[in-house]
N, C-alpha and C positions, 0 to 999 in steps of 0.2 A: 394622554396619548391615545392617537384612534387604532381601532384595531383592523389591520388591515387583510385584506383575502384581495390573489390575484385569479382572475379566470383567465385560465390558457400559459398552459407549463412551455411553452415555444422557447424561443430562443430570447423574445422578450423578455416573455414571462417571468420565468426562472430569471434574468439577468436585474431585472427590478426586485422581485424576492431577496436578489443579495443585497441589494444595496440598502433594501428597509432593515433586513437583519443586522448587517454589518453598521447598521446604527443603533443600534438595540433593543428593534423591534420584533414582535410575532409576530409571524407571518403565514397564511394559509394558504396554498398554490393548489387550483384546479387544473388538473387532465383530463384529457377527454378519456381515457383507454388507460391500462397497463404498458402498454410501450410507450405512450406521451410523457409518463410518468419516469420509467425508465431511462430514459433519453435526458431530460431534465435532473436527475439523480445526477449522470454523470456530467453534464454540464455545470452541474453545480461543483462537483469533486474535482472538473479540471480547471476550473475558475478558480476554489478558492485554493490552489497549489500553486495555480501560477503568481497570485495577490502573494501568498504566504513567501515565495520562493524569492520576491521582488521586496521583501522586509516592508508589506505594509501593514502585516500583524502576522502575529506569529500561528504557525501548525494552531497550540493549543486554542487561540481564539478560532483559528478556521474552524474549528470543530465545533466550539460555541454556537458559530453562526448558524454552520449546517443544520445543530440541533435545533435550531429558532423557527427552522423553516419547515412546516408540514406540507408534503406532497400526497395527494387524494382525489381519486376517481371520484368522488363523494361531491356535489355540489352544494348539497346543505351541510356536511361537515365544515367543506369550506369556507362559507357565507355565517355558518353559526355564531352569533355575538357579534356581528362585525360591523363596525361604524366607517369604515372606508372602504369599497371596493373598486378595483381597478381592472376595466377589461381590457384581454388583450388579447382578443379570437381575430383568427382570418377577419381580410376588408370587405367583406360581404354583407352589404346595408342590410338585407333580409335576418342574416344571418344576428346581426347585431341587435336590431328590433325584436326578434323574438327572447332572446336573452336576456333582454330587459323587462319586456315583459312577465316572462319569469320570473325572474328577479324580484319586480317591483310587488309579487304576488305575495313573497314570502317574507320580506325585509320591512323596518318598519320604515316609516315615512322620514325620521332623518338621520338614514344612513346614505350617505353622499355617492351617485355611481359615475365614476370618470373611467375615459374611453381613451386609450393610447392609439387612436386615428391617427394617421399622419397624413390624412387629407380630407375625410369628411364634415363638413359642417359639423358645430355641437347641436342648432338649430334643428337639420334636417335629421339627426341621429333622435334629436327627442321628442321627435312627431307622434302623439300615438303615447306617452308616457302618463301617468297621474302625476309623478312631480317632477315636471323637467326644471323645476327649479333647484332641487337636487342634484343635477349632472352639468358636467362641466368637463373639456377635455383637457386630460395630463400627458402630451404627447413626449416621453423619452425618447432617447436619439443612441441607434447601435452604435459599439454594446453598452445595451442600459447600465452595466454596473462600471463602467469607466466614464462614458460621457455626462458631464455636470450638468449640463440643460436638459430644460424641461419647457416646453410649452403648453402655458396655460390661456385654453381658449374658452372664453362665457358665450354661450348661444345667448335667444332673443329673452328668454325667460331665467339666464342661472342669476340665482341671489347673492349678492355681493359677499353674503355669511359664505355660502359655496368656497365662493373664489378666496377668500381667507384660511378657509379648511384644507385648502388642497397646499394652497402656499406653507402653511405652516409644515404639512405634510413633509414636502417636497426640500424642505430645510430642513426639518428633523434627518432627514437622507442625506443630507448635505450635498442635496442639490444646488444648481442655478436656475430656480426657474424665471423663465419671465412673461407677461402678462400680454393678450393679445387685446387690445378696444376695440378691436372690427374682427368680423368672423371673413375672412379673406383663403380663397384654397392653396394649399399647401401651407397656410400660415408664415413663419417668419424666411426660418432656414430653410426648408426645400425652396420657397423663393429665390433666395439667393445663390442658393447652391445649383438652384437648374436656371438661373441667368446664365453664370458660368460655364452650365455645361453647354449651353446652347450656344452661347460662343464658339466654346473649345470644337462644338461640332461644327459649326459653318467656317473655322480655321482651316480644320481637314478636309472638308469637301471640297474647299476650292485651293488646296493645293499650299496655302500659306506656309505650310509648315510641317515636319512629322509629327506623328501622334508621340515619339518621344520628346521631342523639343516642345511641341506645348504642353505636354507634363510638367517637365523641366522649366517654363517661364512661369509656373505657378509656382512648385515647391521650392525653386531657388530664389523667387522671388515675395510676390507677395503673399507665398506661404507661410515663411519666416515673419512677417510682419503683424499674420493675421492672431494670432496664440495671443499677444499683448493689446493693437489696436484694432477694432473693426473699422468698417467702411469711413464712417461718419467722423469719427476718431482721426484716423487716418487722414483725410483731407482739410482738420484743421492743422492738422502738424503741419500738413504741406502747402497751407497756404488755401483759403477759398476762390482766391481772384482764380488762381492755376488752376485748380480742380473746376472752377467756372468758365472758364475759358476750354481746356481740354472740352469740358463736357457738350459745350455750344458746339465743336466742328467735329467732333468724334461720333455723338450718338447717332446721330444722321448715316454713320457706315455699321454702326452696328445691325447685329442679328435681327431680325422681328421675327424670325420661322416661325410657324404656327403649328408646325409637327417636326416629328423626330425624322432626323436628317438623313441626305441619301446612304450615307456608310452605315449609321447604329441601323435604318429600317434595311437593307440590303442581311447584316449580322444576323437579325435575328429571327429574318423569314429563313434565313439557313441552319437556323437555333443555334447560332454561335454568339451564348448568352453570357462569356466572361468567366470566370473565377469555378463557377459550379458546371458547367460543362467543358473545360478544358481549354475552350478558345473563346477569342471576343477579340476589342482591338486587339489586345496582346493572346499570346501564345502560355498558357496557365499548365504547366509539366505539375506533377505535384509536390516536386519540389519549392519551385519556384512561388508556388504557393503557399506552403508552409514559412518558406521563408519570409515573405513581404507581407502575410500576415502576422507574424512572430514580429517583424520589424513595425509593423504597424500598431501590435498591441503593447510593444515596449515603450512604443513615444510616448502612447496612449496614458501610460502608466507612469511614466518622468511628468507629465503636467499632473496628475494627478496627483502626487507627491507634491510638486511645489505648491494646488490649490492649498492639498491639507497645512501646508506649511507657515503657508501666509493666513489662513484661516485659525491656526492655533496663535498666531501673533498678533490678532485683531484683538 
């Protein structure tokens, strides 16, 4: 089993620390400061309440886990013995390279270091490194301790031993991860995910629709469908001739914008940035907040149940 250290107590951070505990792993968690730390303590304590609270182990194991988990302004505490580390500092390329550097000064040559990017190259991240064959990115998807995917991307140089280490890794968590062949930006799911939204925005802009109703033609629709089949999936069930055909007189009215649309770029030069300032498309009371997050982390927590479920029946 590796021994794993995260750098950066954030909301990642600490969300990945649960999920390695909660598999039966030690785990060593880097803050920058006494309040990064702090903050992460309680993200930890209202995470594993609401897991316990939802019977997907009991108080006494939350307590287990929490105890697995070492939080330390200490950088070399937290790297101390460790054959796996996972960063997850702000997206600041600078920021990242010198880290490594760091890093690479004091660790020995095959302690594997993966970068929870969720857009830069692994290539351009290990410019500058002595062994970018050792780095490889583990990109988790919020919040890391409920979302099963992972993606795993090899720059020009990670050695295929890499990309088996991290996979194994990422299974002992009982994760999904899945593997990228091409270093492509945003890698799998942000692809897909801001296809859609760049739809869902040139819907609004011209009028097609309210911003509730093409909510609504997602979650009522191919919302439902998406949890069991993805895309690919989906259009054998439906037949390829139809999903060939649609696709020949369809894409041609689709989106191509090459930036963010006149409503999201209008929102946010008025820094009506959504959910953390109060307005965005929608009007964010904090109630309303509380509550469609609480609804969001319950679903969240119903699939994760049924993963584990069918996972103990394999």
């Amino acid at each position: 089993m590796e021994k794993i250290s995260i750098i950066g107590a954030g909301t990642m951070g600490h969300s990945i620390a649960l999920s390695a505990a909660w598999s039966g792993q030690v785990v060593n968690v880097y803050g920058i400061n006494e309040q990064d730390i702090e903050n992460a303590d309680r993200g930890l304590h209202n995470k594993l309440k609401v897991m316990a609270d939802n019977e997907l182990f009991s108080m006494k194991q939350a307590m287990e886990i929490r105890k697995s988990i070492t939080l330390t302004t200490s950088l070399e505490e937290a790297i101390a013995d460790s054959t796996f580390i996972i960063e997850v500092v702000p997206e600041i390329l600078d920021l990242k390279k010198d880290l490594y550097k760091r890093l690479e000064n004091v660790i020995g040559d095959e302690v594997i270091i993966a970068s929870n990017t969720s857009g830069f190259k692994p290539s351009l991240l290990a410019e500058g490194m002595k062994h970018p064959e050792r780095f490889v990115v583990t990109h988790f998807w919020n919040p890391g301790h409920l979302i099963p995917l992972v993606e795993v991307v090899k720059g020009e140089h990670t050695e295929e031993e890499t990309v088996l280490r991290a996979m194994e890794v990422l299974k002992a968590m009982k994760k999904k991860p899945i593997v990228l062949n091409k270093e492509i930006p945003g890698f799998i799911g942000n692809r897909l995910q801001y296809a859609l939204f760049r739809e869902a925005q040139a819907l609004l802009d011209a009028g097609a629709a309210s911003k509730e109703d093409i909510d609504a033609a997602v979650t009522y629709s191919i919302g439902r469908r998406l949890p069991v089949t993805g895309p690919l999936m989906t259009a054998d069930m439906g037949g390829l001739d139809v999903f060939s055909a649609i696709s020949d007189y369809l894409f041609e009215d689709l989106s191509t914008d090459q930036r963010s649309g006149e409503t999201l770029s209008k929102l946010v030069e008025e820094n009506k940035l959504g959910d953390k300032s109060g307005e965005g498309f929608y009007s964010w009371e904090p109630a309303v907040s509380a509550e469609l997050n609480n609804e969001r982390e319950q679903t969240l927590i119903h699939f994760l149940k049924n993963d584990l479920k069918a996972g103990a029946s394999e």
